[in-house]
C-alpha positions in Angstrom: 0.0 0.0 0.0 2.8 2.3 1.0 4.4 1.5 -2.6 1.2 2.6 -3.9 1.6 5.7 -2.2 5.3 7.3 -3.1 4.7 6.0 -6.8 2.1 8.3 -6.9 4.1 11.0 -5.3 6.6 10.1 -7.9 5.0 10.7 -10.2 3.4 14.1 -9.2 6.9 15.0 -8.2 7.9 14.6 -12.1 4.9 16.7 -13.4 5.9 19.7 -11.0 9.6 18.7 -12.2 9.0 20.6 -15.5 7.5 24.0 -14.2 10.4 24.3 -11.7 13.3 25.9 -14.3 16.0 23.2 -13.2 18.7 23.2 -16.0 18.6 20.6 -18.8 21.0 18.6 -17.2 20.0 18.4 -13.6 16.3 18.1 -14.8 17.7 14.8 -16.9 19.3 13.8 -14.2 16.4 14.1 -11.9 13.9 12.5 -14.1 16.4 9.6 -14.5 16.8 8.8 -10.8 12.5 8.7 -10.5 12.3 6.3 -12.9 14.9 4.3 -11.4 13.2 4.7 -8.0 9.2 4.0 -10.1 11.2 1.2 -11.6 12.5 -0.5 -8.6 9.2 -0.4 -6.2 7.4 -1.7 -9.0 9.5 -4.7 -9.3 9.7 -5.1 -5.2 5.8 -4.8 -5.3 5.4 -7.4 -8.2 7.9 -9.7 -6.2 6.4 -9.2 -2.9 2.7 -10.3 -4.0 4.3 -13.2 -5.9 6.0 -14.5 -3.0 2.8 -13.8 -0.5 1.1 -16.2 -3.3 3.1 -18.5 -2.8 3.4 -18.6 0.5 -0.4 -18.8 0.8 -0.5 -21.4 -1.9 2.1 -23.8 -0.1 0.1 -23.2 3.6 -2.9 -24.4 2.0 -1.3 -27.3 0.6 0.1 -28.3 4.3 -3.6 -27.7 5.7 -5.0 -30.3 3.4 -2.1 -32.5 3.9 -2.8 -31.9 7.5 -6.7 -32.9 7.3 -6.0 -35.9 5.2 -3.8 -37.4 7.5 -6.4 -36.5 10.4 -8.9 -38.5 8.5 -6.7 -41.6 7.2 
């Protein structure tokens, strides 16, 4: 949720970016280093909910193990 949160910052922060008179250079620079930071909690978040999947995924698996074995 918090990833949510500073992307959308973010990405504010690079609309303001070009009404602020920064210098070609720095303003590349700047716009650069967003989209690495955009870039990486995208990837974290994309990871994150894959592994939660997973992990659910594998706990069910052990419940039902866990029932049949009750059961037998």
């Amino acid at each position: 949720m918090w990833r949510d949160w500073i992307n959308g910052i973010l990405g504010v922060w690079l609309i303001v970016l070009g009404f602020l008179g920064f210098p070609a250079s720095v303003k590349a620079i700047l716009v650069i280093a967003t989209g690495i930071i955009i870039a990486f909690l995208s990837f974290w978040k994309g990871v994150s909910a894959r592994a939660r999947k997973e992990v659910a995924a594998s706990s069910e698996e052990s419940e039902a193990k866990t029932r049949y074995e009750k059961t037998v």
